[in-house]
C-alpha positions in Angstrom: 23.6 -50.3 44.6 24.6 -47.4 42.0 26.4 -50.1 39.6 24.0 -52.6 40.2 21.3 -50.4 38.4 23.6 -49.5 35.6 24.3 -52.6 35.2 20.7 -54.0 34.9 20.0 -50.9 32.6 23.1 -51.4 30.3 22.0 -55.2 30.4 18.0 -54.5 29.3 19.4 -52.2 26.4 21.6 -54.5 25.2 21.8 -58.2 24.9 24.9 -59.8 24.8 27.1 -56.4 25.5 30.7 -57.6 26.1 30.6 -59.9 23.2 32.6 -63.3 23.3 35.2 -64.2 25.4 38.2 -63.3 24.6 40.4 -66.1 22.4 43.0 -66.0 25.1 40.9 -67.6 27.7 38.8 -69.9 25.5 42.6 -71.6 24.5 43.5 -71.5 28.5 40.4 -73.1 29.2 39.9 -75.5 25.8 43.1 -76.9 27.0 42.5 -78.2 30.7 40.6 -81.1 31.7 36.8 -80.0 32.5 35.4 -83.4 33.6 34.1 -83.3 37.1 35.9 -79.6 37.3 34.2 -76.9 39.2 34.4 -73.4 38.0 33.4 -70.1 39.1 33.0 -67.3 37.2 33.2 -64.2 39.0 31.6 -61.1 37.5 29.7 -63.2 34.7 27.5 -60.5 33.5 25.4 -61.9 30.6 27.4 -65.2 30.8 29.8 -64.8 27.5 32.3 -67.2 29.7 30.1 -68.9 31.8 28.4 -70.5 28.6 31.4 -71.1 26.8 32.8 -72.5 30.0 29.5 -74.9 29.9 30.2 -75.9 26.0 33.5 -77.4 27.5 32.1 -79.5 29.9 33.1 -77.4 33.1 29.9 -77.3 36.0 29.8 -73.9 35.8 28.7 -71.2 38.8 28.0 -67.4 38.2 28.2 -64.3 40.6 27.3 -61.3 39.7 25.7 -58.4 40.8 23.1 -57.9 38.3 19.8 -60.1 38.3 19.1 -59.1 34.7 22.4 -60.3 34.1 22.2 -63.5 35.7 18.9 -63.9 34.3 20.0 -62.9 30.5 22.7 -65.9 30.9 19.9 -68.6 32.5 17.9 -67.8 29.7 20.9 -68.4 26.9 22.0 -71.4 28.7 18.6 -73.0 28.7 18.4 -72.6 24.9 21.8 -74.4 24.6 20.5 -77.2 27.3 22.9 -76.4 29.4 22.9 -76.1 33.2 24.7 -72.9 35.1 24.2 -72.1 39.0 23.4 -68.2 38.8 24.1 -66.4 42.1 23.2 -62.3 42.2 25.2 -61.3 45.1 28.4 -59.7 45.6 31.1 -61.7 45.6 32.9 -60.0 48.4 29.9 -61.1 50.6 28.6 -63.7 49.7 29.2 -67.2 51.5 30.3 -69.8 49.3 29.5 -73.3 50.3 31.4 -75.1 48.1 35.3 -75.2 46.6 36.6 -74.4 43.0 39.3 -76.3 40.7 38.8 -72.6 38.5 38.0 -69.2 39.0 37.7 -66.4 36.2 37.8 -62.9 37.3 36.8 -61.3 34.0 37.1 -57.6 34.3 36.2 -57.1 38.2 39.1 -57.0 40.3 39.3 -53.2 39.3 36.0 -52.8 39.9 36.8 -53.0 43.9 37.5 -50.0 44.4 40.4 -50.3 46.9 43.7 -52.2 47.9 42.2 -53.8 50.8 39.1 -55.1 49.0 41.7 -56.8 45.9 43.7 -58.2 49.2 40.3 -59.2 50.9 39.3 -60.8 47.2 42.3 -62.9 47.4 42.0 -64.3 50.7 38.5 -65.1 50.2 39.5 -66.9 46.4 42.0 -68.7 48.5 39.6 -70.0 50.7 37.5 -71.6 47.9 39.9 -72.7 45.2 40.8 -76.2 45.6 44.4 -77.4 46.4 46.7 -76.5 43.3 43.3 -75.1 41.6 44.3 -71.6 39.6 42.9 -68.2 38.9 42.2 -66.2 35.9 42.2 -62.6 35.8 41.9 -60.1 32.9 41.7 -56.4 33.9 43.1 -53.5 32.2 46.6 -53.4 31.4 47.0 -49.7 32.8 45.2 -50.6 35.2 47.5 -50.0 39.2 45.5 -53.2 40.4 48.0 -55.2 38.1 51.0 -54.5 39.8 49.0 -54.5 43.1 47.8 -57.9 42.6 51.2 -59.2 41.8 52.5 -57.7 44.3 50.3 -59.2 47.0 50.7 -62.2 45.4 54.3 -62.5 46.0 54.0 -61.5 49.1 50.8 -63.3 50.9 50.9 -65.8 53.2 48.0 -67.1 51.3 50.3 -69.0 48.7 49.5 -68.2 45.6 51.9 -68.8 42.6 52.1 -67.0 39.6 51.3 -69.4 36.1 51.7 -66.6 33.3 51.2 -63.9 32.4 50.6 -62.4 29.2 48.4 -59.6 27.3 45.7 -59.4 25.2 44.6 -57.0 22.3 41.0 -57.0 20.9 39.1 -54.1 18.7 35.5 -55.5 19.0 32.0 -54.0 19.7 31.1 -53.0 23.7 27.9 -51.6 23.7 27.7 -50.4 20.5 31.1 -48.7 20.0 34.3 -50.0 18.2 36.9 -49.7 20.5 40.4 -51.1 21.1 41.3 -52.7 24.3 44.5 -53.6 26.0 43.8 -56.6 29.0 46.1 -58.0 31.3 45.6 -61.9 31.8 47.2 -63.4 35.0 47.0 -67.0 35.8 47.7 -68.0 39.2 47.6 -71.4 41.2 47.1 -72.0 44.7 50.0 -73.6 46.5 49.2 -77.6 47.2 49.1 -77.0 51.5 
């Protein structure tokens, strides 16, 4: 509940906080086939992805735990005539009722505080990605959940495969301050079973 109200706070102050996405993941995403492709957009915040994932041509779902949030990226999207599902929940409870060709973790899966919740994550993404569908994450490169996630990937019964792997560098605005960032970006698929 604690990082819910910061994040509705941060949200109210500021409008479009995190900026644009990142280049890296407009090119992954400019260069796959979006029609009649499913996305979900884990952690969308005020919707910098989920909008751009919209422009595309994706049909677009958002989870996050903010309701300003959610709200803040309805709003933008109606102004663009586009059309996003918003969902405020979390997404390591709520029930999905539907299956993903793509899902973007932007800057969550370190958010989860333990080992157990990034396994849980991935067994509940596994669940809901479509046959050979893929995953991307960005989290911090420093970050231990990097070599977690890889590791459980490589070893899970749940069949993932890693894509790439790469990094990306950005010095931008968050919140008001100039900062330099270091990401990790991880694409992986889900096995065809």
């Amino acid at each position: 509940m604690k990082q819910r109200t910061i994040e509705n706070f941060m949200y109210t102050m500021i409008k479009n906080g995190f900026g644009e996405p990142y280049k890296e993941v407009e090119e992954y995403f400019s260069n796959k086939d979006s029609k009649n492709k499913d996305v979900l957009d884990v952690g969308s915040g005020q919707g910098r992805n989920s909008l751009m994932l919209s422009d595309f041509g994706f049909n677009v779902t958002s989870i996050d735990l903010s309701r300003v949030g959610i709200k803040q990226m309805q709003e933008r999207a109606r102004e663009r005539y586009l059309s996003i599902e918003g969902i405020e929940g979390d997404v390591l409870e709520y029930e999905f009722t539907k299956r993903f060709d793509y899902i973007l973790v932007d800057m969550v899966l370190h958010t989860f505080k333990s080992k157990e919740n990034v396994q849980f994550f991935l067994k509940k993404m596994r669940h809901i990605i479509k046959n050979n569908g893929e995953m991307c994450m960005i989290f911090p490169i420093e970050d231990e959940v990097y070599e977690y996630a890889k590791g459980i990937v490589n070893k899970t019964e749940e069949q993932w495969v890693e894509v790439s792997s790469s990094m990306i560098r950005v010095t931008h605005k968050m919140f008001g301050l100039t900062r330099k960032f270091e990401f990790a970006m991880y694409v992986i698929k889900n096995k065809d079973v």
